[in-house]
PAZAPA-4460 file (N, C-alpha, C; in steps of 0.05 Angstrom, whole numbers, plus 32768, in hexadecimal, padded with zeros to 4 digits):
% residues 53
    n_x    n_y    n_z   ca_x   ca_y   ca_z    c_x    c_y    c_z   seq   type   mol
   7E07   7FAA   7EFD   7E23   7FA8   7F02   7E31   7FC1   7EF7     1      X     A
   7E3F   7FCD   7F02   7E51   7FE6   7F02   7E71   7FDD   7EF5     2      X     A
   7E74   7FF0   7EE8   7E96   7FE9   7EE3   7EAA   7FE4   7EFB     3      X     A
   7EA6   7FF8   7F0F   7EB8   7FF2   7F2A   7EB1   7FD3   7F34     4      X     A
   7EA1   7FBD   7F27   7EA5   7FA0   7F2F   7EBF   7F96   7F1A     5      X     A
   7EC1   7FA0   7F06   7EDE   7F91   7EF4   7EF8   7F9F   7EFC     6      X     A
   7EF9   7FB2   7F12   7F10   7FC1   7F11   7F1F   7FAB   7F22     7      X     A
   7F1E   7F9F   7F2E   7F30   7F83   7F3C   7F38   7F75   7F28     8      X     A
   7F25   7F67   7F17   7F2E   7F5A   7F08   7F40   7F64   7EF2     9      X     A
   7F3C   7F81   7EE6   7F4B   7F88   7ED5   7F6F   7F92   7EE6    10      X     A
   7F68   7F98   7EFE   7F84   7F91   7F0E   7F9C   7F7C   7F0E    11      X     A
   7F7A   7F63   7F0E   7F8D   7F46   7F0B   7F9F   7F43   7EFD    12      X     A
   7F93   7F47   7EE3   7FA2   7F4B   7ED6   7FB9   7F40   7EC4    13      X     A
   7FCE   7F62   7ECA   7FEF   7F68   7ED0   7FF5   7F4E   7EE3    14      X     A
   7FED   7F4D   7EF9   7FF4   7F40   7F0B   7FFE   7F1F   7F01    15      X     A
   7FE2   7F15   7EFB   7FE6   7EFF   7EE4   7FFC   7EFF   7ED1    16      X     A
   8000   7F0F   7EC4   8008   7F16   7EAD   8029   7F09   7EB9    17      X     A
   802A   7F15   7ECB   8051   7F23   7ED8   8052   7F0C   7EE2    18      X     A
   8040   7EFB   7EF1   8043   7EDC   7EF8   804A   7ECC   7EE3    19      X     A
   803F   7ECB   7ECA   803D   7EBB   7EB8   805A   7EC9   7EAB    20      X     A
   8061   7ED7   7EAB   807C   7EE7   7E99   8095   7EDA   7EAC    21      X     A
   8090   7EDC   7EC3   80A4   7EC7   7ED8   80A8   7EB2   7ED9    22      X     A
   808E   7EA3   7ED8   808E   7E8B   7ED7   80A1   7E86   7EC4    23      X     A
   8099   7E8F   7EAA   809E   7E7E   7E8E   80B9   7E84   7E8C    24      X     A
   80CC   7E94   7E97   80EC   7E9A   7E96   80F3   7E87   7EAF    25      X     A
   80EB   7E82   7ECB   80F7   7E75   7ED7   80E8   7E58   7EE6    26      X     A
   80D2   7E50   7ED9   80C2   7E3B   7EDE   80C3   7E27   7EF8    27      X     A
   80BB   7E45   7F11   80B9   7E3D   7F28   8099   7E2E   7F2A    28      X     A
   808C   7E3D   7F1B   806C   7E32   7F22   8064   7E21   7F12    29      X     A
   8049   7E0E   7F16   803F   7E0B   7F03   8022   7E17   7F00    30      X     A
   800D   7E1C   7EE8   8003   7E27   7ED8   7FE5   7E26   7EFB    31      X     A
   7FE4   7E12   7EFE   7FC9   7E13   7F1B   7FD5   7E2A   7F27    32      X     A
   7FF6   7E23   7F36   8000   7E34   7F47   7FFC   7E53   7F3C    33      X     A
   8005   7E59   7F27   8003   7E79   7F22   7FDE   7E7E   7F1A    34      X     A
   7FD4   7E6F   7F18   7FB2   7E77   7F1D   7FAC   7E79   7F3D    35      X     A
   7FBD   7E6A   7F4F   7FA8   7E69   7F63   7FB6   7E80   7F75    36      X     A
   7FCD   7E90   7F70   7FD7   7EAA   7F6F   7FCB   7EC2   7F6C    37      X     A
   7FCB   7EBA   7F5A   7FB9   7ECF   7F47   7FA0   7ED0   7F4F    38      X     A
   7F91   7EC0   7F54   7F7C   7EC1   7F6C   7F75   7ECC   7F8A    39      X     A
   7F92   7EC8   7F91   7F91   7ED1   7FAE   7F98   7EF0   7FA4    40      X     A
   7FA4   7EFD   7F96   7FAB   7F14   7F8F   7F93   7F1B   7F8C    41      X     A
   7F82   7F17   7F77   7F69   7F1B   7F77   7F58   7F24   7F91    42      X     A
   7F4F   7F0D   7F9B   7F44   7F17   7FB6   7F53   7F2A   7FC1    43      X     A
   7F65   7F2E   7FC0   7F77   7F4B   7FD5   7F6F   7F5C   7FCC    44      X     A
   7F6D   7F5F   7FB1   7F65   7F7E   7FA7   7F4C   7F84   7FAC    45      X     A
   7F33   7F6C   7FA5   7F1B   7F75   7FB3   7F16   7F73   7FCA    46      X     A
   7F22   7F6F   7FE0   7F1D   7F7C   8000   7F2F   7F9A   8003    47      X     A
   7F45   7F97   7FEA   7F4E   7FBC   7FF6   7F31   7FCE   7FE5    48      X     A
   7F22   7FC7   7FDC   7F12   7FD7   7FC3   7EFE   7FD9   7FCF    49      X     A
   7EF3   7FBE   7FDC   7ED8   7FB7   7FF1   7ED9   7FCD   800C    50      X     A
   7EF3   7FDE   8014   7EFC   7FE1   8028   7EFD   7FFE   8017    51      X     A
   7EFD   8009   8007   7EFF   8022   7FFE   7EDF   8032   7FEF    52      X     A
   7ED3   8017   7FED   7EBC   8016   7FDF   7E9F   8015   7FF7    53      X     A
***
């Protein structure tokens, strides 16, 4: 396993992060909803990476 397999996940992240920073000031989501986000974000970044890679 190569480091270029965690670079998605270390993307995730921020991403996570800024969901969970939103949430918690305006508590549109709940805690499944900003995981299963954060998920689909996920997968996006590894098909732009799969696609560069």
């Amino acid at each position: 396993m190569t480091l270029a397999a965690f670079i998605p996940l270390l993307l995730s992240v921020p991403v996570w992060f800024g969901f969970w920073r939103i949430n918690r000031k305006r508590g549109w989501f709940t805690i499944g909803e900003v995981i299963f986000w954060n998920v689909i974000i996920l997968i996006l970044i590894q098909l732009l990476l799969l696609r560069w890679f």
